[in-house]
C-alpha positions in Angstrom: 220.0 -6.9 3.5 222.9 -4.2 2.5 223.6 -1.5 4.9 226.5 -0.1 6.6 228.1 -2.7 9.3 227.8 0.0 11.9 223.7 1.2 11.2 222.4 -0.7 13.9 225.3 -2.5 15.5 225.7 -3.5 18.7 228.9 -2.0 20.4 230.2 -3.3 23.7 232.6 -0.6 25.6 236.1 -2.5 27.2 237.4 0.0 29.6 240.9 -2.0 29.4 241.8 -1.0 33.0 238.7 -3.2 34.4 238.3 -5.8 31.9 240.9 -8.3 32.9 244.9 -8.3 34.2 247.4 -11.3 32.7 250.8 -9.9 34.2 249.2 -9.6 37.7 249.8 -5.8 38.2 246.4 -5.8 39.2 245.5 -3.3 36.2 243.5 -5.1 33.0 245.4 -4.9 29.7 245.6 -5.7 26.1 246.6 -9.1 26.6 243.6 -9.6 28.6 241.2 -8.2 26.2 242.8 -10.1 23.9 241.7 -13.2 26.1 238.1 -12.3 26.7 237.4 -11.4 22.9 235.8 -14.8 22.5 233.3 -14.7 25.4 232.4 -10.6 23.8 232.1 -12.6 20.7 229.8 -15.0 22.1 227.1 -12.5 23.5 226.3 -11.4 19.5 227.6 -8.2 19.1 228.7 -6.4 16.2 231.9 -4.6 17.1 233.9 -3.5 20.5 234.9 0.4 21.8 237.9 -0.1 23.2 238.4 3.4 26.2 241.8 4.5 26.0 245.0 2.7 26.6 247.4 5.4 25.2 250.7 6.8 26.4 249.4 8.5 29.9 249.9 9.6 32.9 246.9 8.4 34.0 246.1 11.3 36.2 242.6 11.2 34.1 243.2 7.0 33.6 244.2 7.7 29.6 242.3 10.3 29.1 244.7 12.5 29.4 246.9 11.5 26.7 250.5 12.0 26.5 251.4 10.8 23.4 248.6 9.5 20.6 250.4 7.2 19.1 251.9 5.4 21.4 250.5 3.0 24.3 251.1 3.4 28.1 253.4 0.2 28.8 250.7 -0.8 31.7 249.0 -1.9 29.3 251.0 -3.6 26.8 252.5 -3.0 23.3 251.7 -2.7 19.8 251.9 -6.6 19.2 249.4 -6.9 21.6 247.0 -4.4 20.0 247.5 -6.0 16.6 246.8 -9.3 17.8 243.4 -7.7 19.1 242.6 -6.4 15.9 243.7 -9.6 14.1 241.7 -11.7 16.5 238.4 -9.3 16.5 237.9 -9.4 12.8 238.7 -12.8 12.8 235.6 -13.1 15.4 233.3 -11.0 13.0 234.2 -8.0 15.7 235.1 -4.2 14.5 237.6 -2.4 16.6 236.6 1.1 17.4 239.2 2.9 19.8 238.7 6.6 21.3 240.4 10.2 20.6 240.8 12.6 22.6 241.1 15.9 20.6 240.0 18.8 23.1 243.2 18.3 25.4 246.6 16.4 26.4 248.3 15.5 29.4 250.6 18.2 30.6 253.0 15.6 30.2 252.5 15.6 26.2 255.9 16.2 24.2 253.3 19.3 22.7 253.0 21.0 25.8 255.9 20.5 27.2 257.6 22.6 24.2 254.4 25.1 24.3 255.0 26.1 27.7 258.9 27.4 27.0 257.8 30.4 25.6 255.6 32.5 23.1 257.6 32.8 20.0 258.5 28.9 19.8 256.9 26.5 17.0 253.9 25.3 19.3 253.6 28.3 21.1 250.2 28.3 20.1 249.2 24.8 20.2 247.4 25.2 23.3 244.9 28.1 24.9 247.6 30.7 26.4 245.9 33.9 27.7 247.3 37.0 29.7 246.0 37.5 33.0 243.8 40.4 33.7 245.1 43.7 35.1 244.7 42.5 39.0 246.2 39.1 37.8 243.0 37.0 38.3 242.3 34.7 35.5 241.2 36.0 31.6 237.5 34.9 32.4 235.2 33.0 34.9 234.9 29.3 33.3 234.9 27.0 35.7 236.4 23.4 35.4 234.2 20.0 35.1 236.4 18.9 37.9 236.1 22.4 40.5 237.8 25.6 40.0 238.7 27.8 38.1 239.8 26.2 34.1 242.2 28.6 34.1 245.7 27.7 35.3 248.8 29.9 35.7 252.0 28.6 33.8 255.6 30.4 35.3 257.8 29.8 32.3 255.2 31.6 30.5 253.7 34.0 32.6 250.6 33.3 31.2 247.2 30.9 32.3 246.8 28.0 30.2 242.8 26.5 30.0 241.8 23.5 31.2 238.5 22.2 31.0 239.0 19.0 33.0 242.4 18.5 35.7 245.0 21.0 35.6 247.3 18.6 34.1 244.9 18.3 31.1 245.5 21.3 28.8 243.5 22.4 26.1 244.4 22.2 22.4 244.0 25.3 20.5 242.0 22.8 17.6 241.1 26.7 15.9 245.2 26.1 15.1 245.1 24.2 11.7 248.7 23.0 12.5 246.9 21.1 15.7 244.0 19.9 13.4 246.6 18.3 11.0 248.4 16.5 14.0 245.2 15.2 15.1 244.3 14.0 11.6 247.4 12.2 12.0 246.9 10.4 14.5 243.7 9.0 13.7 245.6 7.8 9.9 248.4 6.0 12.3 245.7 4.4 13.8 243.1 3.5 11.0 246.3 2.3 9.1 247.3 0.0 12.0 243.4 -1.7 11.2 240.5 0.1 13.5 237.5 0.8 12.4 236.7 3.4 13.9 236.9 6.5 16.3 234.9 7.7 19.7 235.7 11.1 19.6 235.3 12.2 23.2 234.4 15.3 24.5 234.4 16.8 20.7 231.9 20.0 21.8 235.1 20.6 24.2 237.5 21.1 21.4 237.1 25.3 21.1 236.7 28.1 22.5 235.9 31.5 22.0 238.7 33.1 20.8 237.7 36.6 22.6 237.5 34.9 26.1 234.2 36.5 27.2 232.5 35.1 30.6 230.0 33.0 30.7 226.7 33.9 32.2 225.1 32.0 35.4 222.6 29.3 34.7 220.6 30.4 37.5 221.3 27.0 39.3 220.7 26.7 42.9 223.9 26.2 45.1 221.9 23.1 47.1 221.2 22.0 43.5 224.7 21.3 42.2 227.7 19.9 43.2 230.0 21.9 41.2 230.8 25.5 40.2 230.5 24.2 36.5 227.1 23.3 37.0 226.4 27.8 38.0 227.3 28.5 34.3 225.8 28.7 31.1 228.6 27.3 28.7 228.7 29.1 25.9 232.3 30.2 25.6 234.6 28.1 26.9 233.0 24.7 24.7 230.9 24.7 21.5 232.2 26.7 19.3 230.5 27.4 15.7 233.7 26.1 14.1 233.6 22.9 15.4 231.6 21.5 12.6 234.4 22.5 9.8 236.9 20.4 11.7 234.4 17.6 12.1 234.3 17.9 8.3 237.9 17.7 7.9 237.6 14.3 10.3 235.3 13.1 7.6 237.5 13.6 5.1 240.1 11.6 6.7 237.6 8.8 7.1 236.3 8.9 3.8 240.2 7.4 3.1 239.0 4.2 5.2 236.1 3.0 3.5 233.6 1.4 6.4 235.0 3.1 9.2 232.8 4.5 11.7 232.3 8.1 13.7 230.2 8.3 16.7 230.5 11.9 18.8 230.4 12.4 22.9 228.4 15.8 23.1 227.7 16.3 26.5 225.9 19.0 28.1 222.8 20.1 29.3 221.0 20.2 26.1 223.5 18.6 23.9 220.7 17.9 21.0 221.8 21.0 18.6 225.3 20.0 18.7 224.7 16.2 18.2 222.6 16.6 15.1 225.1 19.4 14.1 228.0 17.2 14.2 226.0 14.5 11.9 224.5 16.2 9.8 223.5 15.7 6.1 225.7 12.6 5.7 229.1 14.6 5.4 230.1 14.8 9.0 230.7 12.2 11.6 228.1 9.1 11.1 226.7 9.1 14.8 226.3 10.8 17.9 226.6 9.6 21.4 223.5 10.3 23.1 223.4 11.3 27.1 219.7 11.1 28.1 220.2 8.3 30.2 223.3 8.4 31.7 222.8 10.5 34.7 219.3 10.1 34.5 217.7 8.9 38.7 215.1 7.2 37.1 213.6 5.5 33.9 210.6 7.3 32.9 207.8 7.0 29.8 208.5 11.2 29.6 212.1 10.8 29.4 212.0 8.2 26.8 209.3 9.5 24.6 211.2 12.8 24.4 214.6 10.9 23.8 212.9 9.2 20.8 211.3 11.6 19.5 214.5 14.1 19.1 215.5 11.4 16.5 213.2 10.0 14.2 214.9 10.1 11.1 214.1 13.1 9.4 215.9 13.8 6.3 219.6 15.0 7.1 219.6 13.9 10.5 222.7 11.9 11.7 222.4 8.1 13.8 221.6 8.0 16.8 223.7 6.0 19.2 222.4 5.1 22.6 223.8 4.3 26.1 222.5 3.3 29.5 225.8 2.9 31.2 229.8 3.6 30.7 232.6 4.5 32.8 231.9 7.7 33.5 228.4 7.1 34.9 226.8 5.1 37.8 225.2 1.7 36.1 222.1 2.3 35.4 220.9 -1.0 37.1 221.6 0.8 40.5 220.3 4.1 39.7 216.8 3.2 38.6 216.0 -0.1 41.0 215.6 -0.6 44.2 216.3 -4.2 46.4 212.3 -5.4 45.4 212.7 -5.4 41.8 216.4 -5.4 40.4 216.3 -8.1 38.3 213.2 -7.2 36.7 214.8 -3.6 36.0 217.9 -5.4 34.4 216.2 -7.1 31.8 213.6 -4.0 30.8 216.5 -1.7 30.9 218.2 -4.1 28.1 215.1 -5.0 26.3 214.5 -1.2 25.9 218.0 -0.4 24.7 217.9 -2.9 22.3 214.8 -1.5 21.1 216.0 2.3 20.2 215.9 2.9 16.6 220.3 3.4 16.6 223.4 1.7 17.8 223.0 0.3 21.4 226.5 0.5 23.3 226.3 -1.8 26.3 229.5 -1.3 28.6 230.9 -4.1 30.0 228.7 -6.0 33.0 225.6 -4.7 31.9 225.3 -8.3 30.3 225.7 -9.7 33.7 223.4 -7.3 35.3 225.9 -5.8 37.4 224.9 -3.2 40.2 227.2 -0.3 40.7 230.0 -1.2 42.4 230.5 0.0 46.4 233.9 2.0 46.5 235.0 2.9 50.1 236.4 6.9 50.3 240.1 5.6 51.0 240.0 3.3 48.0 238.6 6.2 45.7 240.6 6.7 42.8 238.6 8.9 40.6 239.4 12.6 40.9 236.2 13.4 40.5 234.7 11.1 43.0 237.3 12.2 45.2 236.5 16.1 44.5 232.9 15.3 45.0 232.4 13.1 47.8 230.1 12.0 49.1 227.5 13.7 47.2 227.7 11.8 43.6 228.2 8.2 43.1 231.2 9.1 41.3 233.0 7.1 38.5 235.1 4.1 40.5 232.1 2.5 41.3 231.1 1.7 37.2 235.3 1.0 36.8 235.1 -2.1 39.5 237.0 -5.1 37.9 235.1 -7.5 35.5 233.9 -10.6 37.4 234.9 -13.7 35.2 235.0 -15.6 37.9 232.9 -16.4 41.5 235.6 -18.8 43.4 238.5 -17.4 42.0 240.7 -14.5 43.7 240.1 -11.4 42.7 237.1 -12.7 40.9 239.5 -14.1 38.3 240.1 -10.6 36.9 243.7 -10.3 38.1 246.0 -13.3 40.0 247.7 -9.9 41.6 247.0 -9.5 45.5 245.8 -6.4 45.5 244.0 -4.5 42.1 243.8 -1.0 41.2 240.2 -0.8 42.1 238.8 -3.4 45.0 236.8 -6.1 43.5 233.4 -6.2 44.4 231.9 -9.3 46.2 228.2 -8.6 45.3 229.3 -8.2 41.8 231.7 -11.3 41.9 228.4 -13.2 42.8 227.3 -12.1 39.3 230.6 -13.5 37.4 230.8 -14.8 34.0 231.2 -18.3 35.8 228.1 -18.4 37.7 226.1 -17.4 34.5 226.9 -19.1 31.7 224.6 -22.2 32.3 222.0 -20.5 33.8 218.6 -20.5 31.7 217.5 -18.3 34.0 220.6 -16.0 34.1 221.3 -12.1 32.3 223.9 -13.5 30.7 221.9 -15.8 28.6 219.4 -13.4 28.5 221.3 -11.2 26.4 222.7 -13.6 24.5 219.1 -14.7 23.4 217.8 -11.2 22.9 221.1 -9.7 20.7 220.3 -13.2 18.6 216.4 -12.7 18.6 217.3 -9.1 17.5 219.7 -10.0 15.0 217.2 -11.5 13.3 214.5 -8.6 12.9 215.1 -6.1 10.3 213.1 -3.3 12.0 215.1 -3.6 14.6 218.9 -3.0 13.4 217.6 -0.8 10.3 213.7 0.2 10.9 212.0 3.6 11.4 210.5 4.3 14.5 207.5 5.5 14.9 206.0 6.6 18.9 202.5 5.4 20.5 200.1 7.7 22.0 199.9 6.4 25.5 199.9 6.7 29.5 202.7 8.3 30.7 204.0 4.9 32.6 203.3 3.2 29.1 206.1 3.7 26.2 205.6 2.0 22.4 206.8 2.7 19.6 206.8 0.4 16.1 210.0 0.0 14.1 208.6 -1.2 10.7 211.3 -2.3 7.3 209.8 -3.3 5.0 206.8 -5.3 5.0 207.7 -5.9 8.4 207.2 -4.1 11.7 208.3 -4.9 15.6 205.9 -3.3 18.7 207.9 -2.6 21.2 206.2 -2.1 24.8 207.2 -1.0 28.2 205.9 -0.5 31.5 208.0 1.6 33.4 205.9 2.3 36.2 205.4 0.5 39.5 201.9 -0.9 39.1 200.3 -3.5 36.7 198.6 -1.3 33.7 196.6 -2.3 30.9 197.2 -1.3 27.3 195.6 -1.9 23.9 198.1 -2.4 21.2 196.8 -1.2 17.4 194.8 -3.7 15.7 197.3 -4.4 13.5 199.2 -6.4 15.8 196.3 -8.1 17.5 197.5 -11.1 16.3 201.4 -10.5 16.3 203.1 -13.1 18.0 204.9 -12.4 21.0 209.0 -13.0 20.7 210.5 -11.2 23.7 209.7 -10.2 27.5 211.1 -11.6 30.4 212.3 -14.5 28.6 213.3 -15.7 24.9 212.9 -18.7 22.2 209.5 -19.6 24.1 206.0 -19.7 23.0 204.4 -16.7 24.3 201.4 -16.4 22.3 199.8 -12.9 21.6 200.8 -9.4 22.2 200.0 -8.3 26.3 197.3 -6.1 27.3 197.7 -6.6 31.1 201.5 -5.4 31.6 203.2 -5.9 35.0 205.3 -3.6 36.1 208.8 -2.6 34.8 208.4 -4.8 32.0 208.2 -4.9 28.4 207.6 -6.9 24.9 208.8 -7.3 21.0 205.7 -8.7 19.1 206.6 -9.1 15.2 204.3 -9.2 12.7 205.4 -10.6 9.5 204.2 -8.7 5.9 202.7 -10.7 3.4 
């Protein structure tokens, strides 16, 4: 079978802070992702996204980047992140790392020159705007993180946007001479050996130029839990130039043969933008979808409507898909309850290994991990902290990586106290404790990345929706001769269900366990469970 390494891949998301500490700083660092890429190895995926570990403040924890070339020394050096990349394709592992081209730290060598005045060479690197007459901001966006995105500069006399913290500026990316430092930074990196980019927050990257207000969404105050939420954003992100830089980011990457481009478009209705930025085979190669997320529960509308945005109609980009990361509550948490968790974790992977695209699983979601319990006064998340208590917040997905139950600190870090607390109802969950168990989610998804491996429809294969129940999702991924059911009940009751002849006698490879005899395909599904039945062409 030829196709690109990356159509249908597995990614697993390191967020380096959490993943494991060897100096005993109690932060996670290169040297210990370094350590654990032979257990990542040894679930069966594909390739690894490692979250940023860049020169930072770390007001925003690396996302706020103050230089792109460089890494914060918290979390090592650049023999350390060699010897990951050397190890990882070693393992049969790509390396894809993030950008971060909408803004900077304020701490950035960039802004720090910007901010002297308006005549020098970066003056307009960044989004500088007059105030108006009475001095109030040049228009009424509103921050992710509260407030106005507006922030008055002295040594300028002028606001400066920011879309996120006020120590995050905005890039003016409409400035080609920003757009050719960016492209820079991704050569340095795809030089040093990635294989790839996460470009976060891309529909971020410009503005309108003319500064207008945007209008209210019409959102109820008792509905949201930030001004952000009261707007319609349709000036201060998604600008119609975007796609001719993401063109330009193409260009780059064509340089690299095999590397790999998936977008973060966020939003309310992000679909336009996603299958904007990956369209027709000459922009980025993927798109990072956010239907599940922030969603509260796990619903046969919801998915039906998530699949059928992509079905591979000529022109349209790859879909990549997401349950969980580190900036949203684990979806374990969010759609179980205490009765039925464990059956939840194994549907919720089952299901994401189904979706025609590239699953991302972020780290613990292999163990089953619930979201981890973060008291206020150990909160380290702006957000969370902006916010409380009305969101589960961030810190809560960022807990450190359990490798080990009898171990302190769950054998993450030997340091007496870590940057985040470690959590003992996750620690009960650790690598340790799993990796014998038949029975356990670890071996679980080991067995069902293997059993997937395997099934051509599955990594490659169209997709193609069943008419059924609402609580009832299936869908067929056929290659070939070949095709794959894949059902789900995602309701609370047992339902029955009457699979197309065709697969009347498909044999039945994956439910609530794998590499058993199950016989035929279900017609009497229990709740918040699913099935793979293959049946083979001729």
């Amino acid at each position: 079978m030829t196709r690109e390494w990356w159509r249908g891949a597995v990614i697993y998301q390191i967020y380096p802070r959490s993943f494991r500490d060897t100096n005993a700083d109690g932060i996670g660092d290169l040297k210990g992702i370094l350590k654990g890429l032979d257990y990542v190895a040894s679930l069966g995926v594909d390739g690894i996204w490692i979250s940023p570990f860049f020169t930072s403040p770390m007001k925003d924890f690396g996302y706020d980047v103050a230089d792109y070339c460089g890494i914060d020394p918290s979390f090592g050096d650049f023999d350390d992140f060699d010897a990951i990349i050397e190890r990882s394709h070693a393992l049969g592992l790509k390396v894809i790392i993030d950008q971060v081209y909408s803004h900077t730290s304020d701490e950035h060598a960039w802004f720090e020159e910007s901010r002297q005045s308006r005549t020098n060479a970066k003056a307009d690197w960044y989004v500088w705007a007059d105030p108006k007459p009475d001095g109030s901001p040049p228009s009424n966006w509103q921050s992710v993180f509260g407030g106005s995105a507006w922030e008055w500069d002295g040594p300028r006399k002028q606001y400066y946007l920011h879309n996120f913290l006020k120590s995050q500026p905005d890039l003016n990316v409409h400035n080609p001479d920003v757009q050719n430092a960016l492209l820079d930074a991704a050569r340095f990196w795809l030089d040093r050996g990635v294989d790839g980019f996460r470009l976060d927050a891309l529909n971020f990257s410009m503005h309108d130029p003319e500064l207008r207000d945007n209008p209210p969404s019409g959102a109820p105050l008792e509905t949201v839990t930030r001004p952000f939420d009261m707007q319609i954003k349709r000036f201060n992100q998604s600008h119609d130039d975007i796609p001719a830089f993401i063109e330009r980011i193409r260009g780059v990457i064509d340089e690299y043969p095999g590397s790999f481009t998936v977008a973060e478009v966020g939003g309310p209705e992000p679909l336009a933008e996603m299958k904007a930025f990956t369209a027709d085979g000459k922009r980025l190669d993927s798109a990072y979808n956010f239907d599940f997320l922030y969603a509260p529960e796990l619903t046969g509308p919801r998915v039906k409507a998530s699949l059928a945005n992509w079905n591979g109609e000529p022109g349209e980009g790859w879909p990549s898909w997401a349950f969980s990361n580190h900036d949203a509550p684990r979806s374990t948490t969010r759609w179980s309850n205490a009765d039925n968790f464990e059956e939840v974790a194994r549907l919720s992977l089952l299901l994401l290994l189904s979706l025609r695209g590239n699953p991302i699983i972020y780290q613990g979601e292999e163990l089953a991990l619930p979201q981890g319990e973060v008291a206020f006064e150990d909160l380290q998340d702006p957000e969370a902290i902006a916010n409380w208590p009305h969101t589960l917040g961030r810190d809560g997905a960022r807990t450190p990586f359990p490798w080990s139950s009898h171990e302190p600190q769950a054998g993450f870090s030997n340091a007496n106290q870590t940057w985040l607390k470690v959590d003992p109802a996750q620690a009960t969950r650790a690598v340790d404790t799993q990796s014998d168990g038949k029975e356990s989610a670890l071996h679980y998804t080991r067995q069902l990345l293997a059993l997937r491996r395997s099934l051509a429809p599955l990594l490659i294969g169209s997709s193609e929706i069943l008419e059924t129940d609402d609580d009832i999702v299936a869908f067929v991924r056929r290659a070939g001769d070949d095709a794959v059911l894949c059902a789900f009940n995602l309701g609370d009751r047992t339902l029955s269900w009457s699979p197309p002849v065709e697969f009347c006698d498909a044999q039945l490879v994956a439910s609530e366990a794998i590499g058993e005899e199950h016989g035929r395909v279900l017609r009497e599904m229990a709740p918040k469970s699913g099935y793979w039945a293959v049946k083979k062409g001729s």
